[in-house]
PyMOL Python script that loads the backbone (N, CA, C, O; Angstrom):
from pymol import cmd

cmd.read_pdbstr("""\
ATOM      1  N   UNK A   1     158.983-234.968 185.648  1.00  0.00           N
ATOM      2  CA  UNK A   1     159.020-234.286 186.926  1.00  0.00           C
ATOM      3  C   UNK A   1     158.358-235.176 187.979  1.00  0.00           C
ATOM      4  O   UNK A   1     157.480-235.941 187.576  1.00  0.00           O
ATOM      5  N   UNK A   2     158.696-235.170 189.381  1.00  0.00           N
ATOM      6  CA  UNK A   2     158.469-236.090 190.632  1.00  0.00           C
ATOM      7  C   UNK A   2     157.489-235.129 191.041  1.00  0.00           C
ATOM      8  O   UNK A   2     157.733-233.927 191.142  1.00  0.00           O
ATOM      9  N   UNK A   3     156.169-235.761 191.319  1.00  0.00           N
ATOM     10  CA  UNK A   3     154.826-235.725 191.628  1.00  0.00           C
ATOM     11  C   UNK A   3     155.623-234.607 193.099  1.00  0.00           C
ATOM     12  O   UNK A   3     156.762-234.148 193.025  1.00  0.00           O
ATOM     13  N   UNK A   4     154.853-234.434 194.076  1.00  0.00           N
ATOM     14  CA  UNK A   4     154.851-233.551 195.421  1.00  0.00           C
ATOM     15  C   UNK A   4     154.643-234.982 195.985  1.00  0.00           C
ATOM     16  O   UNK A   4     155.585-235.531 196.556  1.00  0.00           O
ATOM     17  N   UNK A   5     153.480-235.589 195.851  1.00  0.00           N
ATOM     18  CA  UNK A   5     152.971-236.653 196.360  1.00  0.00           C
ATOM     19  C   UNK A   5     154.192-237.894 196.468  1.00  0.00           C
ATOM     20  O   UNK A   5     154.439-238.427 197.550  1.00  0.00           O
ATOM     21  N   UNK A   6     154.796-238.208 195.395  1.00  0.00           N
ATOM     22  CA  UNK A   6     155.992-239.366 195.212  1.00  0.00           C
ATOM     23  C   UNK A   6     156.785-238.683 196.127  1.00  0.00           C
ATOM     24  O   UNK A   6     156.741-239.321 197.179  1.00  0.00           O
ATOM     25  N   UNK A   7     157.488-237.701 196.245  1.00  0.00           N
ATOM     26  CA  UNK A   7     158.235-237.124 197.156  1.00  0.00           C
ATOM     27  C   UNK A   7     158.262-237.364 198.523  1.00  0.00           C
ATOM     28  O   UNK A   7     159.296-237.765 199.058  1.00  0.00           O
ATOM     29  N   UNK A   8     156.899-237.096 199.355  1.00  0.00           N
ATOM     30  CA  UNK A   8     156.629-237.281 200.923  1.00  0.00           C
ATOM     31  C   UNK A   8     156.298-238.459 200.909  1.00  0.00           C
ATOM     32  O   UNK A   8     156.537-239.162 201.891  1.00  0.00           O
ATOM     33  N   UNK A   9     155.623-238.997 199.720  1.00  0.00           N
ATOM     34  CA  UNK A   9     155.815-240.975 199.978  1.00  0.00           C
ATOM     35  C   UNK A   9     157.603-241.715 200.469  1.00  0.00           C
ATOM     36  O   UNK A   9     157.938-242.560 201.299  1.00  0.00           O
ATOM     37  N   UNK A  10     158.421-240.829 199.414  1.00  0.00           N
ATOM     38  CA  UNK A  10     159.325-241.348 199.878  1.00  0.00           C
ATOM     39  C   UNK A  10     160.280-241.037 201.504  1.00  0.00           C
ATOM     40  O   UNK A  10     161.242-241.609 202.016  1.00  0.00           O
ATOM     41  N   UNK A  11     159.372-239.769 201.944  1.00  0.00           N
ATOM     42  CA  UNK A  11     159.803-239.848 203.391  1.00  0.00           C
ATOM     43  C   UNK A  11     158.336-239.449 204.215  1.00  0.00           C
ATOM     44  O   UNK A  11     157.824-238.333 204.303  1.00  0.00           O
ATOM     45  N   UNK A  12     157.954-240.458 204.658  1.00  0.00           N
ATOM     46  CA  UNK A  12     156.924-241.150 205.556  1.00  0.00           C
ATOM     47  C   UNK A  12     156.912-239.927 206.829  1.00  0.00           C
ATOM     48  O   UNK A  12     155.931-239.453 207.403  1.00  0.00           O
ATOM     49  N   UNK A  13     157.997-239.698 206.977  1.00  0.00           N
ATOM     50  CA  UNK A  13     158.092-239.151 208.334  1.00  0.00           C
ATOM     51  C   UNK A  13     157.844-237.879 208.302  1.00  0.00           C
ATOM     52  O   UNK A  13     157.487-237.377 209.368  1.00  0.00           O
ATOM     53  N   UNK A  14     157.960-236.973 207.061  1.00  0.00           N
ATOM     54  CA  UNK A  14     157.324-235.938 207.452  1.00  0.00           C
ATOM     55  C   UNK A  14     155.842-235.740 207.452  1.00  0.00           C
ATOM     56  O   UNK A  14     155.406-234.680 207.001  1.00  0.00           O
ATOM     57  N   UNK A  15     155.025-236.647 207.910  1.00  0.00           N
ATOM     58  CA  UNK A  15     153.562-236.816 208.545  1.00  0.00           C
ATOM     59  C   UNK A  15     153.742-236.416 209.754  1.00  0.00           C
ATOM     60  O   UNK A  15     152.803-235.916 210.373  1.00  0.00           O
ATOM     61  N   UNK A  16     155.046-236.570 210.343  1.00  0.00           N
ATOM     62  CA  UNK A  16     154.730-236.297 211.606  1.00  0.00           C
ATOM     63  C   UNK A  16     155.383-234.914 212.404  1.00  0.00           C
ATOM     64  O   UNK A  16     155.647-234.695 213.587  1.00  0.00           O
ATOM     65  N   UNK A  17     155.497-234.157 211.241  1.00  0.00           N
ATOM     66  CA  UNK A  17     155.931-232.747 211.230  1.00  0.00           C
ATOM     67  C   UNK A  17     154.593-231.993 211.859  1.00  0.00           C
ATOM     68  O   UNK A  17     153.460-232.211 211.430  1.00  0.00           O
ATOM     69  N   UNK A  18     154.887-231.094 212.918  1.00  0.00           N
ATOM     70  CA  UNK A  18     153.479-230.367 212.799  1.00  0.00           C
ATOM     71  C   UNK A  18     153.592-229.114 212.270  1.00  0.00           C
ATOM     72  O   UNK A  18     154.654-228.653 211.853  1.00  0.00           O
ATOM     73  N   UNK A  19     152.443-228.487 212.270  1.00  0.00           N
ATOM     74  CA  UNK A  19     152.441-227.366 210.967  1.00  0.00           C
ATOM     75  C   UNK A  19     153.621-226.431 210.934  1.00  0.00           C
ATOM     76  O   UNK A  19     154.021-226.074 209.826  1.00  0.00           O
ATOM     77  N   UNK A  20     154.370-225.888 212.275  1.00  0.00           N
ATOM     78  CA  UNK A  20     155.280-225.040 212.047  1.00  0.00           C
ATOM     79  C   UNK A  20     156.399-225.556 211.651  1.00  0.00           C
ATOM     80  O   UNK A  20     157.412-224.878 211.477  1.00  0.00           O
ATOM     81  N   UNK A  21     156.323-226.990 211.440  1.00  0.00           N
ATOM     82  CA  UNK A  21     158.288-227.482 211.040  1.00  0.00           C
ATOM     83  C   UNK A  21     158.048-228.017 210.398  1.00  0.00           C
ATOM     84  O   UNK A  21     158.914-228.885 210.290  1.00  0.00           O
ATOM     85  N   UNK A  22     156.847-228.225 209.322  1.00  0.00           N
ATOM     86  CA  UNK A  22     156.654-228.429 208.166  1.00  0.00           C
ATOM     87  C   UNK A  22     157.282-226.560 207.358  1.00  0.00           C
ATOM     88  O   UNK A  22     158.046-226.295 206.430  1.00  0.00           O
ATOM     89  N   UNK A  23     156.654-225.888 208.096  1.00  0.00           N
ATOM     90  CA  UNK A  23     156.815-224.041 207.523  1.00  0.00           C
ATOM     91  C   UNK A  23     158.386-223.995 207.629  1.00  0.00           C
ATOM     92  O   UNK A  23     158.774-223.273 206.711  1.00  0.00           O
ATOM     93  N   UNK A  24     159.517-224.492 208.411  1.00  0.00           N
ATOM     94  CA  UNK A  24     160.606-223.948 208.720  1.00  0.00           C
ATOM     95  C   UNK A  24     161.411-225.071 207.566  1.00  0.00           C
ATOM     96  O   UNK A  24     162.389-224.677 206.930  1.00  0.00           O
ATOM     97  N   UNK A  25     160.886-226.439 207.405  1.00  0.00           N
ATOM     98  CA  UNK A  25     161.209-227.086 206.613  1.00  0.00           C
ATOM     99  C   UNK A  25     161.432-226.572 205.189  1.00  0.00           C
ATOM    100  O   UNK A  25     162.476-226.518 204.540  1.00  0.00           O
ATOM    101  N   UNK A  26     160.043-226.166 204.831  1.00  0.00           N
ATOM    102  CA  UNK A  26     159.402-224.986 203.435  1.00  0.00           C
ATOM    103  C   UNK A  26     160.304-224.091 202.789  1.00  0.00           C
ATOM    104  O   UNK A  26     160.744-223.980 201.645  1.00  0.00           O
ATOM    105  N   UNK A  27     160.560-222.998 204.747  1.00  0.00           N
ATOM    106  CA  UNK A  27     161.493-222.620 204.178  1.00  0.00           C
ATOM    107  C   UNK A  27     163.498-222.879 203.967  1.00  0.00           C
ATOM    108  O   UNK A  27     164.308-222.280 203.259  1.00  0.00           O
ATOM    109  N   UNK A  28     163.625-223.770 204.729  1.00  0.00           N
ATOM    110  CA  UNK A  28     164.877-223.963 204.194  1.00  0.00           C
ATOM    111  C   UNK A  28     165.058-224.394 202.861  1.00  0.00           C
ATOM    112  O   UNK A  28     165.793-223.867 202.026  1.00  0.00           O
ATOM    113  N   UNK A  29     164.184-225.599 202.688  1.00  0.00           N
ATOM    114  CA  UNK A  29     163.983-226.231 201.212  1.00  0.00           C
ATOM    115  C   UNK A  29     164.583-225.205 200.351  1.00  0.00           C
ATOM    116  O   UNK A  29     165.558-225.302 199.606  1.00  0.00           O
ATOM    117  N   UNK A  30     163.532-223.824 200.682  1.00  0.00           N
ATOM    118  CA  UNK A  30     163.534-222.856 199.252  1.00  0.00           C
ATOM    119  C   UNK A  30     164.330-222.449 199.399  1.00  0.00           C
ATOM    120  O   UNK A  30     165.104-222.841 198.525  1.00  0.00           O
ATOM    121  N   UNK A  31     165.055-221.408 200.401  1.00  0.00           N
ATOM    122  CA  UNK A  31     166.418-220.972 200.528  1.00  0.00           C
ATOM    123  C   UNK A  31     167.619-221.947 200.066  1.00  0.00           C
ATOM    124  O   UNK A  31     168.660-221.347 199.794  1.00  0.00           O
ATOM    125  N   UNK A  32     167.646-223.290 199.939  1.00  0.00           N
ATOM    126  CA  UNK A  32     168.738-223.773 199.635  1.00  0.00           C
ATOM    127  C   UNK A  32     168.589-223.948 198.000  1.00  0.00           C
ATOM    128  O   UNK A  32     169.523-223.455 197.368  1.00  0.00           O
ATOM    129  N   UNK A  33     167.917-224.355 197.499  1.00  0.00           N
ATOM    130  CA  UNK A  33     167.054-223.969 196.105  1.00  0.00           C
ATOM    131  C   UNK A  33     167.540-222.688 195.364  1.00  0.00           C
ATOM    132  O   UNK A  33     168.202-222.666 194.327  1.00  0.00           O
ATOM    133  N   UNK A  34     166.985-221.370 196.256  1.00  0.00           N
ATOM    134  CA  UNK A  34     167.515-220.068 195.845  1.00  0.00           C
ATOM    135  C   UNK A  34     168.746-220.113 195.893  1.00  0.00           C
ATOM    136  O   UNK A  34     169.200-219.213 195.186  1.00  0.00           O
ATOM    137  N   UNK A  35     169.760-220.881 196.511  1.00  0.00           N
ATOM    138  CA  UNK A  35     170.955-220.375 196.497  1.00  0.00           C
ATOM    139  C   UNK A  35     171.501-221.256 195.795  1.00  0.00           C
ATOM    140  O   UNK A  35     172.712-221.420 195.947  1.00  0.00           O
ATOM    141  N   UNK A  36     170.742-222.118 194.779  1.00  0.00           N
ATOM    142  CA  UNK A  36     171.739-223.240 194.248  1.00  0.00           C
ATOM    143  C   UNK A  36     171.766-222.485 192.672  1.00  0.00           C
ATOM    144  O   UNK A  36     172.462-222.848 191.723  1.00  0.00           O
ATOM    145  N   UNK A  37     170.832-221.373 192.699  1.00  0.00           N
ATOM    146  CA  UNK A  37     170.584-221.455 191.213  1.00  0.00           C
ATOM    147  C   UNK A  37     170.760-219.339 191.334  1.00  0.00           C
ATOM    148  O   UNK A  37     170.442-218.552 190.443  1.00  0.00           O
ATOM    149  N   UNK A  38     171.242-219.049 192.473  1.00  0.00           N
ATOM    150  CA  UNK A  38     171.764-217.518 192.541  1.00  0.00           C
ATOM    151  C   UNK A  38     172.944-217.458 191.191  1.00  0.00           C
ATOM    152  O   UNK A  38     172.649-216.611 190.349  1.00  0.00           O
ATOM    153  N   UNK A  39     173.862-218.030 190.988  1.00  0.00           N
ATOM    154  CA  UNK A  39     174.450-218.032 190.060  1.00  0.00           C
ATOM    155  C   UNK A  39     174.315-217.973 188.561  1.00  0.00           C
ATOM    156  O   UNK A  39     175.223-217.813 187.745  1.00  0.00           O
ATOM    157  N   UNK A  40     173.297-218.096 188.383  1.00  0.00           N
ATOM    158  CA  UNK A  40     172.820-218.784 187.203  1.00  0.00           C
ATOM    159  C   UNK A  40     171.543-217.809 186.875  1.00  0.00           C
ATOM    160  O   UNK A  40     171.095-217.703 185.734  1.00  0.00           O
ATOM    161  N   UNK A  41     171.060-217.173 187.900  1.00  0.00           N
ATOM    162  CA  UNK A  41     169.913-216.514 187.474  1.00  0.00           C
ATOM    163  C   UNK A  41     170.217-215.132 187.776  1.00  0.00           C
ATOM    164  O   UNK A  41     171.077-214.853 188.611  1.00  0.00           O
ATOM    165  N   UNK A  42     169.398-214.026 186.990  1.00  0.00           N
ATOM    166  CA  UNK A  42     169.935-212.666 187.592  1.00  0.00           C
ATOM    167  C   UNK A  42     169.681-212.289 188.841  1.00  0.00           C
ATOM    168  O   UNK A  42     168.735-212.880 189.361  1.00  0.00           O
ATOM    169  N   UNK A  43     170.184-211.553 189.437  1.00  0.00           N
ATOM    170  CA  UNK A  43     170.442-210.963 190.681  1.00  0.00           C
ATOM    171  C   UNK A  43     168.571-210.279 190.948  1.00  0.00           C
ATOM    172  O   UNK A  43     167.879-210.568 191.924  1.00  0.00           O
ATOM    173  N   UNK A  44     168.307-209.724 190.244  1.00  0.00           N
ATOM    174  CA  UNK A  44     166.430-209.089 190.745  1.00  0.00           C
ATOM    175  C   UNK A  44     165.725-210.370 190.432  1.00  0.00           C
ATOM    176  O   UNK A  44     164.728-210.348 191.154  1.00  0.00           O
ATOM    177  N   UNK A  45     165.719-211.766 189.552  1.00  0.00           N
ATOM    178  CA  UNK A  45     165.459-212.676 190.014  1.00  0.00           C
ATOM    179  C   UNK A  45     165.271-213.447 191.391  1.00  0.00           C
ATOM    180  O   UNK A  45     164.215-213.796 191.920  1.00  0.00           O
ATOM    181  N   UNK A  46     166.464-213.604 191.792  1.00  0.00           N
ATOM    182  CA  UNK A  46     166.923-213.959 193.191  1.00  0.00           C
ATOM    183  C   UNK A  46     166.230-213.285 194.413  1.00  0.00           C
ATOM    184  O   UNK A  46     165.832-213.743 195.484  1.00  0.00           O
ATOM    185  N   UNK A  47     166.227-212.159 193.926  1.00  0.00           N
ATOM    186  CA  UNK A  47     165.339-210.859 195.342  1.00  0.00           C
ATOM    187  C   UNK A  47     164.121-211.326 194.996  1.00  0.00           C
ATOM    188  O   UNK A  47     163.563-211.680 196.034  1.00  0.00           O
ATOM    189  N   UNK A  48     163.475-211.494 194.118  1.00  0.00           N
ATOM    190  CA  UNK A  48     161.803-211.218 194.337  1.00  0.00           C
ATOM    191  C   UNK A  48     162.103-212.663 194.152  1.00  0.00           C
ATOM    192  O   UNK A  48     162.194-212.260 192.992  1.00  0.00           O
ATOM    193  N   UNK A  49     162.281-213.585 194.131  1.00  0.00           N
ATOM    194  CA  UNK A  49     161.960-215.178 194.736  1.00  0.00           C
ATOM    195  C   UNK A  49     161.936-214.995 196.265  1.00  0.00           C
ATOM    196  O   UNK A  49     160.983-215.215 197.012  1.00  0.00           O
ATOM    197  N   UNK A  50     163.328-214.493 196.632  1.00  0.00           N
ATOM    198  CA  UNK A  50     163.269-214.029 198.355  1.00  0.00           C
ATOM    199  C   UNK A  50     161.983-213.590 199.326  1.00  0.00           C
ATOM    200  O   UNK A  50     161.204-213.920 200.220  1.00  0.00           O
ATOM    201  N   UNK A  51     162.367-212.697 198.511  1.00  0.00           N
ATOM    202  CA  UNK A  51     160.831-211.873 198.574  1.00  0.00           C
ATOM    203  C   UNK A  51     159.722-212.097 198.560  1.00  0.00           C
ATOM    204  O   UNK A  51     159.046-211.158 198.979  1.00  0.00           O
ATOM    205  N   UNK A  52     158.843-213.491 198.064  1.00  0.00           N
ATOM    206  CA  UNK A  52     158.039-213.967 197.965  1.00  0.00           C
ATOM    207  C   UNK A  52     157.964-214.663 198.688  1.00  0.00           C
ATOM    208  O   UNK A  52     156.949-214.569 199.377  1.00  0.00           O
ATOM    209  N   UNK A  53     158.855-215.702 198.998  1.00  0.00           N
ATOM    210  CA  UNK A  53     159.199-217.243 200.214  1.00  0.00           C
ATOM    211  C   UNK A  53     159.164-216.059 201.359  1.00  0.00           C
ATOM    212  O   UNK A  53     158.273-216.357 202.155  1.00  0.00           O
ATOM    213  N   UNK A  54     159.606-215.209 201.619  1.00  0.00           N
ATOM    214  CA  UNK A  54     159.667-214.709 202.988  1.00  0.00           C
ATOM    215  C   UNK A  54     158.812-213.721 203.200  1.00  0.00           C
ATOM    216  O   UNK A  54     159.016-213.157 204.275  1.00  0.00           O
ATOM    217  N   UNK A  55     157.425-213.060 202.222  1.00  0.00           N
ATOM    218  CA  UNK A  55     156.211-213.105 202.548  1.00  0.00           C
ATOM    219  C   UNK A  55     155.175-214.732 203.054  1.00  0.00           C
ATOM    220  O   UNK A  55     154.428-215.089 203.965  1.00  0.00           O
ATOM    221  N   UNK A  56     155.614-215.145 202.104  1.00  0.00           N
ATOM    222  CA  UNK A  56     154.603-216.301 202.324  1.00  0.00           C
ATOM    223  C   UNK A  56     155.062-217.117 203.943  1.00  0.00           C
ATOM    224  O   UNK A  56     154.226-217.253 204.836  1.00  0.00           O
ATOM    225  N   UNK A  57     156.389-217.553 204.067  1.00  0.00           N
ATOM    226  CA  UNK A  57     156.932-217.704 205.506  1.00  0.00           C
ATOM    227  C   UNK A  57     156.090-216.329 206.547  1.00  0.00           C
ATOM    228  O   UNK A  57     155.797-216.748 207.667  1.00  0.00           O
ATOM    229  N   UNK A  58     155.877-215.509 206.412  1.00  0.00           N
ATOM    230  CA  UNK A  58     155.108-214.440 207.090  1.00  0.00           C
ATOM    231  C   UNK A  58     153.641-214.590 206.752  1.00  0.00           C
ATOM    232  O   UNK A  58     153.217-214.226 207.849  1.00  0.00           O
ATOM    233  N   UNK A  59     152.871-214.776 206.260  1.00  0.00           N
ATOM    234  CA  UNK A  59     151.417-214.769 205.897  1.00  0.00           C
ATOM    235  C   UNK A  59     151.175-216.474 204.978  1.00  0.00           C
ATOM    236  O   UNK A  59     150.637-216.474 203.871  1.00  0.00           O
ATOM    237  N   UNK A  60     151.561-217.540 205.507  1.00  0.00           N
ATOM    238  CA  UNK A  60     151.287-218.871 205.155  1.00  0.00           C
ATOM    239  C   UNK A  60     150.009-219.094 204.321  1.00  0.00           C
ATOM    240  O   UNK A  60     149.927-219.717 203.262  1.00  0.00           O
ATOM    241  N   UNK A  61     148.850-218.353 205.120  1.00  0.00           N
ATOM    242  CA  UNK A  61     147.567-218.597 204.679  1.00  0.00           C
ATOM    243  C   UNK A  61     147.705-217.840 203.595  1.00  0.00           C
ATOM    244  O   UNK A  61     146.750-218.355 203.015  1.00  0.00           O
ATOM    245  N   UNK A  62     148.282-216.657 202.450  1.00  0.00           N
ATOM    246  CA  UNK A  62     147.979-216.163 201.685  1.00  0.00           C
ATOM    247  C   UNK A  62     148.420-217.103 200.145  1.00  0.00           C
ATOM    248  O   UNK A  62     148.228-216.625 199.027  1.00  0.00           O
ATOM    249  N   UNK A  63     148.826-218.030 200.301  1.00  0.00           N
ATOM    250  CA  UNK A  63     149.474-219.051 199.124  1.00  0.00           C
ATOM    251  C   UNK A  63     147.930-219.596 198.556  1.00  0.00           C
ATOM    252  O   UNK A  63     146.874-219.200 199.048  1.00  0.00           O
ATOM    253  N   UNK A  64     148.004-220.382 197.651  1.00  0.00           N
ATOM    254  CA  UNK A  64     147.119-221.313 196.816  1.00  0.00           C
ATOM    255  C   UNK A  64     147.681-222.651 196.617  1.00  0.00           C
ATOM    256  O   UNK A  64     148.807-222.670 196.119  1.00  0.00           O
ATOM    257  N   UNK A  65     146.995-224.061 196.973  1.00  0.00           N
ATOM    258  CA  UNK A  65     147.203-225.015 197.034  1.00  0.00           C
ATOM    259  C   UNK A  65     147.804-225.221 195.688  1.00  0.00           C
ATOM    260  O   UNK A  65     147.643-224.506 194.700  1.00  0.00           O
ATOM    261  N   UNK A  66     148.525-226.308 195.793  1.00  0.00           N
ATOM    262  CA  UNK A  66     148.995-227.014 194.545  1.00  0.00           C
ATOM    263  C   UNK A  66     147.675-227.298 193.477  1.00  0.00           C
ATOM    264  O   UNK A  66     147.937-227.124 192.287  1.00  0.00           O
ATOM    265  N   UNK A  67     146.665-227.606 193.727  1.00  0.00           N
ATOM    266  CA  UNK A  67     145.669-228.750 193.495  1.00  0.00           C
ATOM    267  C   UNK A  67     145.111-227.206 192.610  1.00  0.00           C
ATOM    268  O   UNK A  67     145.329-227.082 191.405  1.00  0.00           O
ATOM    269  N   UNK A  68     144.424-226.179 193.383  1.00  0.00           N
ATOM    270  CA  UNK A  68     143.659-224.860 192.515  1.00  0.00           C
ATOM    271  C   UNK A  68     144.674-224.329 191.861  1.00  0.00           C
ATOM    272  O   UNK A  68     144.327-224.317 190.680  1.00  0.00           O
ATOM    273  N   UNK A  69     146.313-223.639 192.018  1.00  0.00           N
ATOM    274  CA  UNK A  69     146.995-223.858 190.476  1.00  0.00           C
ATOM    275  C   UNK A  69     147.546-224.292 189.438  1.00  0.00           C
ATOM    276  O   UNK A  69     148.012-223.899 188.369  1.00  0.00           O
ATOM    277  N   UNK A  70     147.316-225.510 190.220  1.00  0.00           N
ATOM    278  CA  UNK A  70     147.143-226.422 188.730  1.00  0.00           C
ATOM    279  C   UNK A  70     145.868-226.049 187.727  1.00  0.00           C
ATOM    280  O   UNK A  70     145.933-225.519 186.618  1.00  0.00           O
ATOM    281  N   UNK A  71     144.913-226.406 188.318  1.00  0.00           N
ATOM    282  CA  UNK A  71     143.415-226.051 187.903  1.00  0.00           C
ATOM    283  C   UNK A  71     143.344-224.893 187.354  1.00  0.00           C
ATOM    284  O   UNK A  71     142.774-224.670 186.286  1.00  0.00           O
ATOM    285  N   UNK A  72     143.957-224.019 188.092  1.00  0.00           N
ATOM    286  CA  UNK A  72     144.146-222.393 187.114  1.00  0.00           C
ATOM    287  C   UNK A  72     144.482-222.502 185.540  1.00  0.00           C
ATOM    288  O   UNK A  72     143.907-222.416 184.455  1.00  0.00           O
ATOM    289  N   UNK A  73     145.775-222.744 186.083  1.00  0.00           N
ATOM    290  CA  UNK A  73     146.730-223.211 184.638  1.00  0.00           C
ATOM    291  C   UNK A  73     146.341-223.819 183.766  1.00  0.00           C
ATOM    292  O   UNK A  73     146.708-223.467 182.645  1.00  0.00           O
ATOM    293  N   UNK A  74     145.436-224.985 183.898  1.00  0.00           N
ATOM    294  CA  UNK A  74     145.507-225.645 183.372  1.00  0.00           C
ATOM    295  C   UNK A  74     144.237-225.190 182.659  1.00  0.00           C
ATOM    296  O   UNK A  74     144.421-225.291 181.445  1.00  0.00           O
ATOM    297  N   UNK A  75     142.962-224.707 182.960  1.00  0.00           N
ATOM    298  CA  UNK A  75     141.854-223.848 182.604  1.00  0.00           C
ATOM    299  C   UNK A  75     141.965-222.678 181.525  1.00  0.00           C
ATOM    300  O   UNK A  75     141.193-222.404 180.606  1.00  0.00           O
ATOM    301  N   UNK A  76     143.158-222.070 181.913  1.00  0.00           N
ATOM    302  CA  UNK A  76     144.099-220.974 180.704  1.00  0.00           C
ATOM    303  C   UNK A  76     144.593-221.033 180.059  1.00  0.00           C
ATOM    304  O   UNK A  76     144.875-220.064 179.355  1.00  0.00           O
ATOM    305  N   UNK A  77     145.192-222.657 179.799  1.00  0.00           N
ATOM    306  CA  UNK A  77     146.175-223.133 178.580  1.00  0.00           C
ATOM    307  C   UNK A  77     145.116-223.268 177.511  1.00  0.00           C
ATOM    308  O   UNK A  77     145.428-223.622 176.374  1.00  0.00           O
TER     309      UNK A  77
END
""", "prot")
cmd.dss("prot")
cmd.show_as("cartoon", "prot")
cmd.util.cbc("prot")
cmd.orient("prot")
């Protein structure tokens, strides 16, 4: 799997996103994501992924960094 980090190395330029089109970025990413794999996954799958990206698109600050769930996870395994 490609690091988060290898990823925005390979495009430089979104450094120069500021915070809200980094968020609109976020969410297209996921919406195109959700819809690549609607087929394939069940239908109440699909809603509560929705459902989640478009709380978090609404309340940004309520997420957890990459970095503390990893650390979670990785503390519980």
């Amino acid at each position: 799997m490609v690091s988060l980090v290898m990823i925005a190395e390979l495009f430089p330029e979104l450094e120069k996103l500021d915070n809200e089109q980094k968020l609109i970025l976020a969410r297209e990413l996921c919406e195109e994501a959700v819809s690549a794999v609607d087929e394939s996954m069940p239908s109440e799958a699909v809603q509560i992924i929705r459902e989640r990206v478009s709380h978090f698109m609404e309340h940004p600050d309520s997420g957890v960094s990459w970095e503390d769930l990893k650390k979670r996870v990785l503390e519980d395994g």
